[in-house]
C-alpha positions in Angstrom: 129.2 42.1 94.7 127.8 45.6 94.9 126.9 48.1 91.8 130.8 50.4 92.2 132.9 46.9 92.5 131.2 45.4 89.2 131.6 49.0 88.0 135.2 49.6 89.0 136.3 45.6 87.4 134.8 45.8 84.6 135.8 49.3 83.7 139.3 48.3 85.2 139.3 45.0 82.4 138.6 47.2 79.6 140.7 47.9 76.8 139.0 50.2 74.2 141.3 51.6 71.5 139.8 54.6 71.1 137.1 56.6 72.9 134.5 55.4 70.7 135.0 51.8 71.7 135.2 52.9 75.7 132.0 54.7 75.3 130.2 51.5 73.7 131.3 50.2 76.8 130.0 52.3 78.9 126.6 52.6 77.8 126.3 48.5 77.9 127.8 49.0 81.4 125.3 51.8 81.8 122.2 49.3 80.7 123.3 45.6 82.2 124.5 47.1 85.4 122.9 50.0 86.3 119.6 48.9 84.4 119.3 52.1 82.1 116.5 50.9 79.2 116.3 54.5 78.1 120.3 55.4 76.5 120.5 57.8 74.1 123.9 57.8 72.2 125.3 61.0 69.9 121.0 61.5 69.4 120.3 64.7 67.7 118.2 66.7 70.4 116.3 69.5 69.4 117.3 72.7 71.7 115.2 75.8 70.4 114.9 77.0 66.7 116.6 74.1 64.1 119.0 73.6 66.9 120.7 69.9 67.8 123.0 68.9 70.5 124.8 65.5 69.9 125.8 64.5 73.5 127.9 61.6 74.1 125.7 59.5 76.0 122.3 60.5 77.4 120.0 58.1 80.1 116.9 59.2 80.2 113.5 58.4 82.7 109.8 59.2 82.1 110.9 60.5 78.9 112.9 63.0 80.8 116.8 63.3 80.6 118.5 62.9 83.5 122.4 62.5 83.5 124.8 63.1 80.8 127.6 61.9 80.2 130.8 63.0 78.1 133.1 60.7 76.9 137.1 60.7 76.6 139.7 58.6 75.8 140.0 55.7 78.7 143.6 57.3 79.2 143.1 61.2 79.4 143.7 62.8 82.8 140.7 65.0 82.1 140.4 68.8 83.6 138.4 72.0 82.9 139.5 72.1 79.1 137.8 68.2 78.7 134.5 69.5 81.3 133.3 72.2 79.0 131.4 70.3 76.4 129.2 68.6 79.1 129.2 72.0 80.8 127.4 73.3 77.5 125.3 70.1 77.7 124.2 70.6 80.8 123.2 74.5 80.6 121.2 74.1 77.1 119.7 70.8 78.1 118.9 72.2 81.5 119.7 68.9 83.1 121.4 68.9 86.5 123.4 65.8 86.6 126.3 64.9 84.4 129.6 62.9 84.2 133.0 63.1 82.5 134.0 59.8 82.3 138.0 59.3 81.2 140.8 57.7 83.4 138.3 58.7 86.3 134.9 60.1 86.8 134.2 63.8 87.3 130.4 64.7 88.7 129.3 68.0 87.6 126.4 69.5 89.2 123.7 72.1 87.6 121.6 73.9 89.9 118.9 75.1 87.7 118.0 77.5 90.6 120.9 79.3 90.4 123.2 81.2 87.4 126.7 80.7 88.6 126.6 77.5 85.8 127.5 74.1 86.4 129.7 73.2 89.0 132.5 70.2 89.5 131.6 68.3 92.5 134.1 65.6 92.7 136.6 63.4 90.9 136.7 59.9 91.2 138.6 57.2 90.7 138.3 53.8 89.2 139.4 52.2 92.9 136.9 49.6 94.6 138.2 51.7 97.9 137.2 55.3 96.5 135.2 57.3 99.0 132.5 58.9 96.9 132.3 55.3 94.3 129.7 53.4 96.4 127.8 56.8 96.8 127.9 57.2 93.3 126.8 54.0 91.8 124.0 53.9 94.5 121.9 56.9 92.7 123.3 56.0 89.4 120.9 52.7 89.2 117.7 52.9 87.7 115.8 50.5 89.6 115.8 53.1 92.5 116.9 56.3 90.9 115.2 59.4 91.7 116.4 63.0 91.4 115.8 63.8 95.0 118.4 61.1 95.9 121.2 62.3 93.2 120.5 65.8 94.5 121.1 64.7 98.3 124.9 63.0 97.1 125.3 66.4 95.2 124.2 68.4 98.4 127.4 66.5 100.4 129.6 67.1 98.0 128.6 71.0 97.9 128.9 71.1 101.7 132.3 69.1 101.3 133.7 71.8 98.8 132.6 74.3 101.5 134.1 73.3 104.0 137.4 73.1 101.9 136.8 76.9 100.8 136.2 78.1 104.6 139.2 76.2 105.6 141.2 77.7 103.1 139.7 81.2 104.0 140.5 80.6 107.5 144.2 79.5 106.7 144.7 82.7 104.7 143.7 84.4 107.9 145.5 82.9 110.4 148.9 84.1 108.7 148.0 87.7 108.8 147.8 90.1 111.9 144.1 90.2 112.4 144.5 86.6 112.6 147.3 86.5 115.1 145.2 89.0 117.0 141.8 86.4 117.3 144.2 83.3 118.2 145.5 85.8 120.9 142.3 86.6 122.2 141.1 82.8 122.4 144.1 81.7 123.8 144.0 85.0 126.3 140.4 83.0 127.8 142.4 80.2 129.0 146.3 81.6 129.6 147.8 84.7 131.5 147.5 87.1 129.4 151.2 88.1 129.9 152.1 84.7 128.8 149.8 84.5 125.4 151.6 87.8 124.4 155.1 87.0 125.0 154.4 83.3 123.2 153.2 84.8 120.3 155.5 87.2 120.4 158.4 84.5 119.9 156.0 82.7 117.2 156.6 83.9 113.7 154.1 83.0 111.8 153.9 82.8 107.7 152.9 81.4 104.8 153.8 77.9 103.5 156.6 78.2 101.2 155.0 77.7 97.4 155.4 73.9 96.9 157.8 72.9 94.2 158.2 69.5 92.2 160.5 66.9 93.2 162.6 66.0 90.4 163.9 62.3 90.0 167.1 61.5 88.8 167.0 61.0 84.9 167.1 57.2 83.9 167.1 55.6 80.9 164.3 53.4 80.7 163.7 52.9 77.5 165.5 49.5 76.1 166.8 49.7 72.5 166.3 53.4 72.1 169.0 56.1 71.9 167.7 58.8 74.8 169.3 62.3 75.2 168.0 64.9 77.3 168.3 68.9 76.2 168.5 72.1 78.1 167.3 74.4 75.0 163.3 75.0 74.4 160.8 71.8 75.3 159.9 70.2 72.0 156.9 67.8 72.7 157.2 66.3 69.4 160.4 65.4 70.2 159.5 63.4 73.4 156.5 61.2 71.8 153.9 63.3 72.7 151.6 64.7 69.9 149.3 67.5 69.1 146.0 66.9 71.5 147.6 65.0 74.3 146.6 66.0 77.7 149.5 67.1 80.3 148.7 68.0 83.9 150.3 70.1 86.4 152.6 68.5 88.6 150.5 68.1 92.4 147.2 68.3 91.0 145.7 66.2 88.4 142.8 68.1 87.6 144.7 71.2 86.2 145.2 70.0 83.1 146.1 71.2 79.0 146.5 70.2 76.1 149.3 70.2 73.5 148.7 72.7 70.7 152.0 72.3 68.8 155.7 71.2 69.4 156.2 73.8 72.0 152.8 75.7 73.1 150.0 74.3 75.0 146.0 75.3 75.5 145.3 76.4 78.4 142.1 77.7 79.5 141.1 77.8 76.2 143.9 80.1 75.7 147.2 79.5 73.3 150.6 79.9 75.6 152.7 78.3 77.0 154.4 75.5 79.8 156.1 78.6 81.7 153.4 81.4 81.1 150.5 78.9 82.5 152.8 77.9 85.8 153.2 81.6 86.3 148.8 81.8 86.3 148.5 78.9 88.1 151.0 79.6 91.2 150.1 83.6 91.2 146.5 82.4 91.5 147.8 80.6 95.0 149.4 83.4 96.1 152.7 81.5 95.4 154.2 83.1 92.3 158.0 84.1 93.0 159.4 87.9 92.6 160.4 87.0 88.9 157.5 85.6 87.9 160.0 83.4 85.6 159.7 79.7 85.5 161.1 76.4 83.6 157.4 74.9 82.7 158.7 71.7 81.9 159.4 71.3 85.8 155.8 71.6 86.5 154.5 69.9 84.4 153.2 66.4 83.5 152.7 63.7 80.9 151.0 60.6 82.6 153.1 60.3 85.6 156.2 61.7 84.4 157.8 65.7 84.6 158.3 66.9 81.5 161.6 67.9 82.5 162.9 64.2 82.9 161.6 62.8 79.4 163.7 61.4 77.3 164.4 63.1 73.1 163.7 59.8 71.2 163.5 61.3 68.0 
């Protein structure tokens, strides 16, 4: 059995009832599986004048720390709110490699060479199938580790994230005129020119429409429990879900906040709210409708359920 299979079944058998429990786990996974000797847990580490960081879990090599890691709850969907500790970690300790270990594992990269800060690489996922898991546990055992090898995984994932970028880039091009111009002229080396123009002529071409949750009909799953549903302001309270839970956004996990009070949310390290933080997320895809007015609990998230379709059980 390789290193990411034990990884992935023993994480996968776990059931820690808090995260102080998973990260005990983790740092015995991180010593009998990945054969760390040197783990450092919550160690007070001098950074400058009278000045300690506490981080989570620390494995260390030659007396030099390598990755850290930053622990949360075995069930939090974790996001940019969750990645700033090891973010801070990361810059003060100037170490390079660290992961966010939660429901999955986020990498987060530091180049020391550069000052844009730390960068998220990948998430992934507690799966024996995961693309980047075998990759992963590969660098991640002492036996063979070496920087040059974690840096070459982190290298792929940079020119992965590229890649994405320039794609997007290019997308956003090929909806505008300039863009319709350049598909004309490539076409134009291989088709009568007459016929490229009056083809594109008849092609409209525009932006996707803004993606927008599918809502389930409501059911009433919960046995025993009286359940009504209510069209006035989202109370989480009122659904079960309590101050510091984490709620994502509807098609992509890693945008993520957490619950402030009965009815606000932090976002971004900001107070606001379910509607207010759609509105920044879509605008920021170029998606945000004429009204800029939206129902937040249709866009968001608790575990894998909308908002919108949970249940008052109290």
């Amino acid at each position: 059995m390789d290193l990411w299979q034990q990884f992935v079944e023993e994480v996968n058998s776990l059931k820690p009832r808090d995260e102080k429990e998973y990260q005990g786990h983790i740092t015995s996974i991180m010593r009998l599986i990945f054969h760390w000797k040197d783990v450092l847990t919550e160690t007070n580490i001098p950074v400058g004048n009278n000045r300690y960081l506490r981080p989570d879990i620390v494995l260390k090599k030659d007396d030099q720390p390598k990755i850290i890691i930053e622990m949360k709850d075995k069930n939090i969907s974790t996001g940019d709110t969750e990645e700033g500790q090891l973010r801070s970690y990361l810059l003060q300790m100037k170490t390079r490699f660290g992961l966010l270990i939660g429901d999955k594992i986020t990498l987060v990269y530091n180049d020391l060479t550069k000052i844009d800060g730390p960068t998220r690489l990948a998430k992934i996922e507690f799966k024996a199938d995961d693309e980047m898991g075998p990759a992963l546990a590969e660098v991640l055992d002492a036996n063979t580790y070496t920087d040059e090898k974690f840096e070459k995984l982190c290298a792929k994932c940079l020119k992965k994230l590229d890649i994405e970028k320039d794609a997007e880039k290019l997308a956003e091009k090929l909806i505008t005129e300039d863009g319709k111009s350049e598909i004309a002229e490539l076409l134009k080396t291989r088709y009568d020119s007459r016929v490229v123009e009056k083809a594109l002529a008849e092609v409209k071409i525009k932006k996707n429409e803004p993606k927008t949750p599918i809502i389930p009909k409501r059911k009433n799953t919960i046995p025993g429990i009286k359940q009504r549903y209510s069209s006035s302001a989202f109370d989480f309270y009122t659904r079960g879900i309590q101050k510091g839970a984490a709620v994502s956004f509807f098609d992509d996990d890693s945008i993520t906040a957490t619950v402030y009070n009965n009815k606000r949310i932090v976002f971004r390290n900001e107070i606001t709210s379910l509607s207010a933080a759609t509105r920044v997320i879509l605008t920021e895809r170029g998606e945000c409708n004429a009204s800029g007015v939206y129902q937040g609990p249709k866009y968001w998230k608790y575990g894998d359920e909308l908002l919108v379709n949970m249940p008052i059980i109290k």
